[in-house]
Residue frames relative to the residue before (quaternion, step in Angstrom):
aa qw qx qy qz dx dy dz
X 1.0000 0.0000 0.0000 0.0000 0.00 0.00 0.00
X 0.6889 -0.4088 0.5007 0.3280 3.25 -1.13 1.16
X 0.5820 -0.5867 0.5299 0.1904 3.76 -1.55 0.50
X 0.7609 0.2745 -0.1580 0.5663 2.98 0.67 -1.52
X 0.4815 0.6296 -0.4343 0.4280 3.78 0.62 0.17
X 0.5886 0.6004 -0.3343 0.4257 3.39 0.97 -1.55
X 0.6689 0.6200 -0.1793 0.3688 3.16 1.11 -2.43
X 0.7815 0.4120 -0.2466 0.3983 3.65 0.88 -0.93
X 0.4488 0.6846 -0.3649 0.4435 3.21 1.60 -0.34
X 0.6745 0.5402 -0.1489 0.4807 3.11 0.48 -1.86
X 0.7336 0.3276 -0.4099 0.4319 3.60 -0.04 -0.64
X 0.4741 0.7514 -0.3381 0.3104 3.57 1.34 -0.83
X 0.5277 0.7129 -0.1261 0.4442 3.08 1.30 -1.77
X 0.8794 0.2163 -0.0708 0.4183 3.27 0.06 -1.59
X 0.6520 0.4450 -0.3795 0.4825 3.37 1.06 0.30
X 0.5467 0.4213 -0.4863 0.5359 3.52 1.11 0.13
X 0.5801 0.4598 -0.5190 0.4275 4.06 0.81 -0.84
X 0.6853 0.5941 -0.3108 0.2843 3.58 0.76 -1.42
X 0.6443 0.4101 -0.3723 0.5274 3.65 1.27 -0.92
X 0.7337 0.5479 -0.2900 0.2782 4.01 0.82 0.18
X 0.5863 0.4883 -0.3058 0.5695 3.12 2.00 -0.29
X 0.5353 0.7183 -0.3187 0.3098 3.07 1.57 -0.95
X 0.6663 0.6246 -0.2019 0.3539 3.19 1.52 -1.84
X 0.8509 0.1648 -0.0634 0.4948 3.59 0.92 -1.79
X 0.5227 0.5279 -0.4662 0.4804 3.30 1.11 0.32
X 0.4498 -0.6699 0.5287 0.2636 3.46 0.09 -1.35
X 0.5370 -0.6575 0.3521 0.3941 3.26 -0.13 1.18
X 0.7362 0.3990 -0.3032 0.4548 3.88 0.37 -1.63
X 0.6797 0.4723 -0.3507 0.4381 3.68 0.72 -0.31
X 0.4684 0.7555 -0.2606 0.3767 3.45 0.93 -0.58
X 0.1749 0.8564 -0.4802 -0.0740 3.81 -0.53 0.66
X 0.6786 -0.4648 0.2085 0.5292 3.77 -0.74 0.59
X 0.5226 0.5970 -0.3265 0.5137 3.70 1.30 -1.26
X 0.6522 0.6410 -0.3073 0.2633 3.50 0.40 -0.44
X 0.7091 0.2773 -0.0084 0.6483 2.98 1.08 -1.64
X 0.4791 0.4914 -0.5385 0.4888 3.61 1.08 0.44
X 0.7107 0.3993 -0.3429 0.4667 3.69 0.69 -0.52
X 0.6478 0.4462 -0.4048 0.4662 3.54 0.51 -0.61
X 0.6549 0.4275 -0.4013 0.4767 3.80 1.03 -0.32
X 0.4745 -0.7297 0.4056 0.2789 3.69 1.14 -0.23
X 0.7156 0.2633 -0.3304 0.5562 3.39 1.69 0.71
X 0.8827 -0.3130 0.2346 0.2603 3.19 -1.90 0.37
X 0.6879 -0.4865 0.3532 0.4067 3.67 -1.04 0.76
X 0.6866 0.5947 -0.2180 0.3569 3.08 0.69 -1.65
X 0.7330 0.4599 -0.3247 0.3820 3.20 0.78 -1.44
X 0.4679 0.7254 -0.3332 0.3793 3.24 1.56 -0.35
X 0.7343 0.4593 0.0019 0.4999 3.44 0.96 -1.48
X 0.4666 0.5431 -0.3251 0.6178 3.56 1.63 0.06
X 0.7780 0.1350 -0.2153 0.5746 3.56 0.69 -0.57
X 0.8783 0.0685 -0.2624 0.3938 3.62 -0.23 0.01
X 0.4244 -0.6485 0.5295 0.3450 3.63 -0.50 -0.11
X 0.8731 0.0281 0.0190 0.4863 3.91 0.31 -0.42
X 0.5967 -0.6488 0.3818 0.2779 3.41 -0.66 0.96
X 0.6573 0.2716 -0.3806 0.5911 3.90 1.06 0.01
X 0.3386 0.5895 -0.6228 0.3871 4.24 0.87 0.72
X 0.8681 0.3076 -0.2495 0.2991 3.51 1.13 -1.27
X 0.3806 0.7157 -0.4206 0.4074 3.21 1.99 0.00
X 0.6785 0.4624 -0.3057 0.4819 3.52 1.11 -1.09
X 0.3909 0.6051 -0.4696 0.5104 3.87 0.98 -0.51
X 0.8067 0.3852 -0.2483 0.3731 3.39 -0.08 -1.21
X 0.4965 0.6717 -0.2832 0.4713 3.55 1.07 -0.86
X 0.7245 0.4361 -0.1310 0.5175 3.27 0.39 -1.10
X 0.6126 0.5585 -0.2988 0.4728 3.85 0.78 -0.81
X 0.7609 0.5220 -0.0995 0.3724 3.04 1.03 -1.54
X 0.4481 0.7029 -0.0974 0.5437 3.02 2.04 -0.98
X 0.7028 0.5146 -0.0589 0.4876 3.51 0.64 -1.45
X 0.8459 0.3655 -0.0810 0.3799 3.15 0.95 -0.93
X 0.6633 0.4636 -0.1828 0.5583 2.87 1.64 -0.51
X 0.6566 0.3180 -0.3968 0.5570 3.59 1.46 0.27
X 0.5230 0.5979 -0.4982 0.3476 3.49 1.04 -0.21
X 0.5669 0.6206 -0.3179 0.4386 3.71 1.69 -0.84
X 0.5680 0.5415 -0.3138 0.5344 3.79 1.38 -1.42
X 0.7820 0.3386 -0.3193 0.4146 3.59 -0.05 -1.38
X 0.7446 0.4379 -0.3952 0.3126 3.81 0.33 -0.10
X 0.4503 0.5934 -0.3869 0.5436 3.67 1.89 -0.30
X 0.8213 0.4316 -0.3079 0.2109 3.05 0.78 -0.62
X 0.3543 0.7336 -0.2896 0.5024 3.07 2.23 -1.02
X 0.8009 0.3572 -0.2137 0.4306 3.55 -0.30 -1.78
X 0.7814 0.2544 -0.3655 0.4371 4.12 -0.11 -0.64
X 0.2015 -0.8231 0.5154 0.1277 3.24 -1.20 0.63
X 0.1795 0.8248 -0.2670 0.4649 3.08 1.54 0.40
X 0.1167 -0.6856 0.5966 0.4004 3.99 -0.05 -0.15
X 0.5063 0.7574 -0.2973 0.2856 3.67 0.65 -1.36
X 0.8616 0.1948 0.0195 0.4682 2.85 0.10 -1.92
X 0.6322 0.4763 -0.4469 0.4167 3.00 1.15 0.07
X 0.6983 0.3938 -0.5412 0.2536 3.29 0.65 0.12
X 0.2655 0.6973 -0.5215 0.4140 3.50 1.79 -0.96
X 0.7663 0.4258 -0.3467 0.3336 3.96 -0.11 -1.55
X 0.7440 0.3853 -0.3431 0.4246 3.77 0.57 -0.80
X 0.5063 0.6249 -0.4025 0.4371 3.71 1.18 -0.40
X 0.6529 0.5006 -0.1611 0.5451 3.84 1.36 -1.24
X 0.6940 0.4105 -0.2611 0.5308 3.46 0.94 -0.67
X 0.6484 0.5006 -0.3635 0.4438 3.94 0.58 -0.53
X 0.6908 0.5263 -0.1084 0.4837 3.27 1.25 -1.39
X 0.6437 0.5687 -0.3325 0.3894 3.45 1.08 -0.43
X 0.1875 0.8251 -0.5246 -0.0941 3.55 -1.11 1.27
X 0.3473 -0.8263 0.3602 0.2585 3.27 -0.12 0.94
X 0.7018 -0.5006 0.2246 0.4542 3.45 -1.42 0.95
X 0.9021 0.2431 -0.2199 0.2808 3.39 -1.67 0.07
X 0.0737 0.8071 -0.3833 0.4430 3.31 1.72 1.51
X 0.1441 -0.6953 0.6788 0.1871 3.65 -1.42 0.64
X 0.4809 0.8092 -0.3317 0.0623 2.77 1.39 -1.15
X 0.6647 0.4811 -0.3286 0.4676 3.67 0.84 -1.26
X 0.4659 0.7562 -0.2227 0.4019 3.75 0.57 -0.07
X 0.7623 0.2303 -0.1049 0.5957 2.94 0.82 -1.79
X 0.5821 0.5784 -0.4977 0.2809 3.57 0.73 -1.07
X 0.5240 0.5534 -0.3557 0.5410 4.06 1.51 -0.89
X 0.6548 0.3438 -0.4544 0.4965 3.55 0.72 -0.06
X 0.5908 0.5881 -0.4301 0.3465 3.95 0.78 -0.60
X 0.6398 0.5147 -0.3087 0.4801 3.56 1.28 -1.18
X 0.6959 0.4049 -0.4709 0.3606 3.66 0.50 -0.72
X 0.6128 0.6686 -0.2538 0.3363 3.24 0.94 -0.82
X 0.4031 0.8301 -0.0907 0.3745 2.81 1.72 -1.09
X 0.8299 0.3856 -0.0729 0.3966 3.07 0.29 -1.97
X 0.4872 0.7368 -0.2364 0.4049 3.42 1.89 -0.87
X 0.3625 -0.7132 0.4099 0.4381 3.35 1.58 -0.95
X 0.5399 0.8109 -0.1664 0.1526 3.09 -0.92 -1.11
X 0.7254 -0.3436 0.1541 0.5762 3.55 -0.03 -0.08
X 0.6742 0.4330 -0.2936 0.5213 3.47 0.93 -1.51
X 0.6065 0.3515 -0.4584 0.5463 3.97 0.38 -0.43
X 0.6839 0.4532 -0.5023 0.2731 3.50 -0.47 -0.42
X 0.6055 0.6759 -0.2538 0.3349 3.15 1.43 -1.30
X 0.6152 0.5499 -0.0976 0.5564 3.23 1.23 -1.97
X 0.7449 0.3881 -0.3755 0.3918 3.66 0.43 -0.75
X 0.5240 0.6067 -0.3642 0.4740 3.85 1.38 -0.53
X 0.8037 0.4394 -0.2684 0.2983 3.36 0.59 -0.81
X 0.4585 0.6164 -0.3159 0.5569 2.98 1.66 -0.94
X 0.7425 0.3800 -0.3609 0.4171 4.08 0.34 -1.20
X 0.5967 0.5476 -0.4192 0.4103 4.07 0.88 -0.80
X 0.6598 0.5573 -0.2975 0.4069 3.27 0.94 -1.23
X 0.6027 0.5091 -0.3402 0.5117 3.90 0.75 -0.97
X 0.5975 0.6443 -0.2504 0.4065 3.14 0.64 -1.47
X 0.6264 0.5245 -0.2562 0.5166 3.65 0.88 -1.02
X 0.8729 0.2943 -0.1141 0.3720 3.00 0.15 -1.89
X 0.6436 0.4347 -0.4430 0.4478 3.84 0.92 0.48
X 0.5461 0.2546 -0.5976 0.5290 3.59 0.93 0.36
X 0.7265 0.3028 -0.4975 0.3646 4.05 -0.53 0.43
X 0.4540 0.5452 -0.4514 0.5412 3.23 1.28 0.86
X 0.6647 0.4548 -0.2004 0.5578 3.64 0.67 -1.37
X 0.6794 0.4479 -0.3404 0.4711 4.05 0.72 -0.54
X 0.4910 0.5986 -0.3931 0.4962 3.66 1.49 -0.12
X 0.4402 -0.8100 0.3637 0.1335 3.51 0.91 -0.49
X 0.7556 -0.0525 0.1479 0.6360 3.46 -0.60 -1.09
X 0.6445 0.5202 -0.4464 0.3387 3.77 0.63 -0.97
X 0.8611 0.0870 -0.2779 0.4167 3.93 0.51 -0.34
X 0.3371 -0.8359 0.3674 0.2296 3.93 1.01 1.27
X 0.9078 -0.1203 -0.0416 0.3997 2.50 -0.58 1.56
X 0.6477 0.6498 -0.1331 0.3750 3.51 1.00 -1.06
X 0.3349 0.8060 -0.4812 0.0820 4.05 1.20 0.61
X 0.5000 0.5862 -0.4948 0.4018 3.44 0.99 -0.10
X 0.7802 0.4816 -0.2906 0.2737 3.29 0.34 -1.34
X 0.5739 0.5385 -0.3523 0.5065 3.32 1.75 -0.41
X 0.6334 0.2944 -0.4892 0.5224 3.53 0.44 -0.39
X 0.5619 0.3615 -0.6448 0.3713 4.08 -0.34 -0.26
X 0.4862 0.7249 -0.3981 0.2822 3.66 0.53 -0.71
X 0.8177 0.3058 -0.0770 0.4816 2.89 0.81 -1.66
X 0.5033 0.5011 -0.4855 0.5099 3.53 1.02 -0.11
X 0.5872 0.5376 -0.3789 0.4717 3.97 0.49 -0.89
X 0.7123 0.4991 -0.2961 0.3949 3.82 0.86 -0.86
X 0.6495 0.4677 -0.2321 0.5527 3.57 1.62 -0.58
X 0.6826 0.4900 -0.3356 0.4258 3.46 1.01 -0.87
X 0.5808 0.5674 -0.3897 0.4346 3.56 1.54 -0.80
X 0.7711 0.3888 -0.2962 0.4080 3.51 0.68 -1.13
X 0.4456 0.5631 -0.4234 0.5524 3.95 0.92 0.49
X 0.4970 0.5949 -0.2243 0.5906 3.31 0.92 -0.91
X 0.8453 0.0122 -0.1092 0.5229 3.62 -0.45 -0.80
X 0.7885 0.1891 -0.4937 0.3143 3.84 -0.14 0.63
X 0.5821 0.4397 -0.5803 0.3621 3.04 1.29 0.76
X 0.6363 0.4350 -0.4480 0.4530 4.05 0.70 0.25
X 0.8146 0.3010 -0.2268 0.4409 3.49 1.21 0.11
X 0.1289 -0.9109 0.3819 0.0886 3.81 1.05 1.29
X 0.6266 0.5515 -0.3805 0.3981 3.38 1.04 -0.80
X 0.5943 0.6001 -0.4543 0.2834 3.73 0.84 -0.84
X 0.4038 -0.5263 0.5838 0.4681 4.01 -1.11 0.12
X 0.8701 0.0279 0.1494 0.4689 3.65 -0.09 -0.90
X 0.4501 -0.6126 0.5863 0.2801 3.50 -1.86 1.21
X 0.5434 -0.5771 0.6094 -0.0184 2.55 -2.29 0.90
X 0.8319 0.3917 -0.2477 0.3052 3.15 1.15 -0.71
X 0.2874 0.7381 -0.4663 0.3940 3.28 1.73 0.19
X 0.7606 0.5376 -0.1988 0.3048 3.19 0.18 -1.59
X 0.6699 0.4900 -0.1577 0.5351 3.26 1.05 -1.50
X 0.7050 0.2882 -0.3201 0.5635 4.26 0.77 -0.36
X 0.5744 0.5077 -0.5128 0.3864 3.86 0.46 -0.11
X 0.4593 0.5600 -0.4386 0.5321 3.98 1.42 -1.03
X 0.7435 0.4741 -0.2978 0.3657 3.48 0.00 -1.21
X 0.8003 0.2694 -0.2939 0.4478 3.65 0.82 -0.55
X 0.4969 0.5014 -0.5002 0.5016 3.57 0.91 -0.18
X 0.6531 0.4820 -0.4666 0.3512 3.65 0.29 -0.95
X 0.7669 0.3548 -0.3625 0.3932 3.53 0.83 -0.80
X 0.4931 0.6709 -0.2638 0.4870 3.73 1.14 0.02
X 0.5856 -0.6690 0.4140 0.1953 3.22 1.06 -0.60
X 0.7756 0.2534 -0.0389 0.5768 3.19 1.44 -0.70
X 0.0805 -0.8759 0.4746 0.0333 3.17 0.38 1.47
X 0.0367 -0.7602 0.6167 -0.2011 4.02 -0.70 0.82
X 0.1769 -0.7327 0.6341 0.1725 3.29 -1.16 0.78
X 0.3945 -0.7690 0.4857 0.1305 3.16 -1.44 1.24
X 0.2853 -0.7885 0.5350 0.1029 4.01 -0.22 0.97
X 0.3361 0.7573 -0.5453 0.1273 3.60 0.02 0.81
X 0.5283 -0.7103 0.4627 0.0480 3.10 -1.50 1.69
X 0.5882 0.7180 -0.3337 0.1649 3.53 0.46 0.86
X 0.2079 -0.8966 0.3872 -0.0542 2.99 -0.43 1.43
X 0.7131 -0.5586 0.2327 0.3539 3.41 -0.99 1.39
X 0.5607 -0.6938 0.3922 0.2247 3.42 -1.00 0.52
X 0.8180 -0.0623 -0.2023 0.5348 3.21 -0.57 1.51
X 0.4312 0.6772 -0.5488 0.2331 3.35 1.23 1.10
């Protein structure tokens, strides 16, 4: 195998071990030795690819980032609809699918978060691109949410942040509750009432 392959493997490695200790352990509890073992190699190999143990917290950030607008910007692309198209990006942000750490860590992004720093700045950019998104396909809805597209996208961020919220303090459940129950709450005020169907299931159930 190619060097720099090996190199890309490996780092692979430790950022999936890293997005798993990260999840049930907790970031501040968490040590590099850790996620060297859960990755199944050597300190060092650890320290060859990142230099500090929030380089890979941010790694993840970003991933998580990436993935969660690549989900926003395609709900939005594909429905042409204003309506349903937002109902779709509210279902798509909010969606986590079974066998996920992800809700978990993102409770590790906020604590981190609050610390400032890189990992807030990071978290706070995405959160603003994302709004940013979701109030012009709010504001293209028109008369249906007067005048009022910011407040619908905070809406909808509140509708993703709830359902992270409950399947990451509740793992055993198959699927959140609270998507469903705040999207009613914003279509109703929007005018366009619509149930929202979202597939997300507790972490590492």
């Amino acid at each position: 195998m190619h060097r720099m392959e090996k190199r890309t493997l490996t780092r692979a490695r430790l950022v999936e071990a890293a997005l798993n200790v990260f999840a049930f352990e907790g970031y501040e509890h968490a040590t590099v030795d850790d996620i060297a073992r859960a990755a199944g190699l050597s300190k060092g190999a650890f320290y060859f690819n990142f230099n500090t143990k929030e380089e890979v917290l941010l790694e993840l950030l970003s991933r998580w980032a990436d993935e969660r607008s690549s989900l926003l910007h395609a709900a939005f692309a594909f429905e042409r609809d204003a309506g349903t198209r937002l109902r779709a990006m509210a279902e798509a942000l909010a969606a986590y699918r079974g066998g996920t750490n992800w809700p978990p860590l993102v409770l590790e992004f906020w604590s981190q978060a609050l610390r400032a720093g890189e990992v807030g700045r990071r978290l706070g950019q995405a959160y603003r691109d994302w709004r940013k998104l979701l109030a012009t396909a709010a504001a293209e809805a028109g008369d249906a949410v007067a005048g009022r597209p910011g407040q619908v996208a905070d809406a909808i961020l509140a509708i993703h942040d709830g359902a992270v919220s409950e399947i990451a303090l509740g793992r055993t459940r198959g699927t959140t509750r609270a998507a469903p129950a705040l999207w009613a709450m914003v279509a109703a005020g929007i005018g366009r009432p619509a149930p929202l169907r979202v597939e997300a299931a507790a972490a590492g159930a």
